[in-house]
N, C-alpha and C positions, 0 to 999 in steps of 0.2 A: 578058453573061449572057442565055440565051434567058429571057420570058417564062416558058416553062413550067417551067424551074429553077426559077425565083420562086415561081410558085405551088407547086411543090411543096415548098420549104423552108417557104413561109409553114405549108401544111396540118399537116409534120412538125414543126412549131412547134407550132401552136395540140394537136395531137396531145398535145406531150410536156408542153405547161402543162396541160392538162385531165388525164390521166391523173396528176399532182403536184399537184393544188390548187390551179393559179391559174388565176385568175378574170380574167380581161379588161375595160377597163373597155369601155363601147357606142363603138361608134365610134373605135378603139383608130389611132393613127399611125403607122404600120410602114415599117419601111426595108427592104431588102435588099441586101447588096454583095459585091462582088466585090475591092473596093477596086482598083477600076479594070487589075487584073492578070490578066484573062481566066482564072482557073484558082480557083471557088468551091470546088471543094474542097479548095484547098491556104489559101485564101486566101480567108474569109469569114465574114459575121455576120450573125443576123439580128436587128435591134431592133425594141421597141415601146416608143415614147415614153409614158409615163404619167403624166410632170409636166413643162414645162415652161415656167418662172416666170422671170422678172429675176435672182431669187434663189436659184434651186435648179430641180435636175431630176432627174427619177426615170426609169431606164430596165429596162426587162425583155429580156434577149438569151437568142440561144439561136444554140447552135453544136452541132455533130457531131464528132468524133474527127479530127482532123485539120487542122481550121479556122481556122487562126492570123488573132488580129489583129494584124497586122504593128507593130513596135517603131512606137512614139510616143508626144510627151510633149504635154504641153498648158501655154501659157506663165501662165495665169489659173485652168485648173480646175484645184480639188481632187475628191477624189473618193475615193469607196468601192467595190470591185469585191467583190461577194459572190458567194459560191457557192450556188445558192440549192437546187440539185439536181443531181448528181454531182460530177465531179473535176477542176479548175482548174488547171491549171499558169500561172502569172505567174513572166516572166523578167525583171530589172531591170535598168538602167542608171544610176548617179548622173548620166552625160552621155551626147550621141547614142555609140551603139555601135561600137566599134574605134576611137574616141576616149580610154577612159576610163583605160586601162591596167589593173594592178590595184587599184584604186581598190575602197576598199567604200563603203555607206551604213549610214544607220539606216530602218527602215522599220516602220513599225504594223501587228503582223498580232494581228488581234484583242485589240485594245486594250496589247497588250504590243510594246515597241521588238525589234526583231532584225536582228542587225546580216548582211547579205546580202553577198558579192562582185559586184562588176561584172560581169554574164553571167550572175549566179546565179539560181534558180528557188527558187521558194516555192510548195508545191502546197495548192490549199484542198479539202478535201472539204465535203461540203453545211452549209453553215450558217455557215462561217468567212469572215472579210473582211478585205481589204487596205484601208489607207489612201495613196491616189498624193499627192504633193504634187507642183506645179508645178514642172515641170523632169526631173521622174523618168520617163525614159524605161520603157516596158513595153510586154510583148508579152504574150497571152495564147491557151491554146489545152485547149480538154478531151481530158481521159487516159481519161476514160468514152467511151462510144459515143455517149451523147448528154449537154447540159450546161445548165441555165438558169442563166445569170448575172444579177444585179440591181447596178445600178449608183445611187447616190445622190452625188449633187455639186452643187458652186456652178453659176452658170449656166453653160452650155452654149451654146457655140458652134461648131458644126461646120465652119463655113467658113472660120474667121480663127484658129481655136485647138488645131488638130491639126496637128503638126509630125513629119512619117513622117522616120524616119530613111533610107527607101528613097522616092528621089526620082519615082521611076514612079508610086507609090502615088496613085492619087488616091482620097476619099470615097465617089463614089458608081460604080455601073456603069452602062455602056454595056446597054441592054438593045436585044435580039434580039424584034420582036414575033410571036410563031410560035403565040400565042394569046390569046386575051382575059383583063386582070387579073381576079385571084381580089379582090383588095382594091387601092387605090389607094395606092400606095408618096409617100413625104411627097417621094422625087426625080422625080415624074411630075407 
């Protein structure tokens, strides 16, 4: 990703949390990716880390129409995917994908069990939340124009506990420097 992408998703970020209500905390730890597949708008996130403990972590994302974070499961996190503003689609997998056959699951959406097929989608509009358990493969991507997702989970670990079902995939992007950071990314 060039630089100047970054900086402009970061600004179309903090854009879409200040015109919704949220507040930042000072010195806030921001990610940007590409997830390593050269193509952010086919393929990308933008995070703000806002807790991250032994025991828990709190994240604030923001994606655009389009944005997929590519299917992955986590062998240790749980977690909560909230829709925190616009429209959410989460596609699930009980196992990595074109593995699972017809296979369904149980899944928590808003505190209530529903039972999903294998490749199935579950869309959240603003306020509604999923629950992932370890091993549940997901992809997520907004059906608005633009999306804040809020994530709540056990601890987090991004190096040793994201398992893409697309082996290319890596974490973080390759950045292109074609201009000075707007903020200091937590992969720099």
């Amino acid at each position: 990703m060039k630089r100047s992408e970054i900086n402009d998703l970061i600004q179309d970020a903090i854009a879409c949390f200040q015109s919704n209500g949220w507040a930042l905390p000072p010195d806030p730890r921001w990610d940007v990716t590409d997830f390593g597949l050269g193509d952010w708008r086919r393929f990308g996130l933008v995070l703000v880390n806002l807790a991250d403990e032994p025991e828990y972590c709190e994240k604030l994302m923001y994606a655009q129409r389009g944005m997929a974070t590519p299917a992955h499961c986590h062998r240790r996190k749980k977690e909560d995917i909230v829709s925190r503003w616009g429209t959410l689609r989460v596609t699930l997998w009980p196992c990595e994908p074109g593995t699972c056959g017809d296979q369904s699951m149980w899944v928590q959406v808003n505190g209530k069990l529903l039972s999903v097929e294998s490749g199935g989608a579950v869309e959240l509009s603003a306020g509604e939340r999923i629950t992932l358990v370890p091993g549940m493969y997901h992809e997520f991507v907004p059906v608005t124009d633009e999306c804040v997702i809020g994530e709540v989970s056990t601890a987090n670990d991004d190096l040793n506990d994201n398992f893409f079902a697309n082996k290319e995939v890596g974490r973080y992007a390759t950045i292109e420097e074609d201009e000075p950071a707007v903020v200091r990314l937590s992969s720099d």
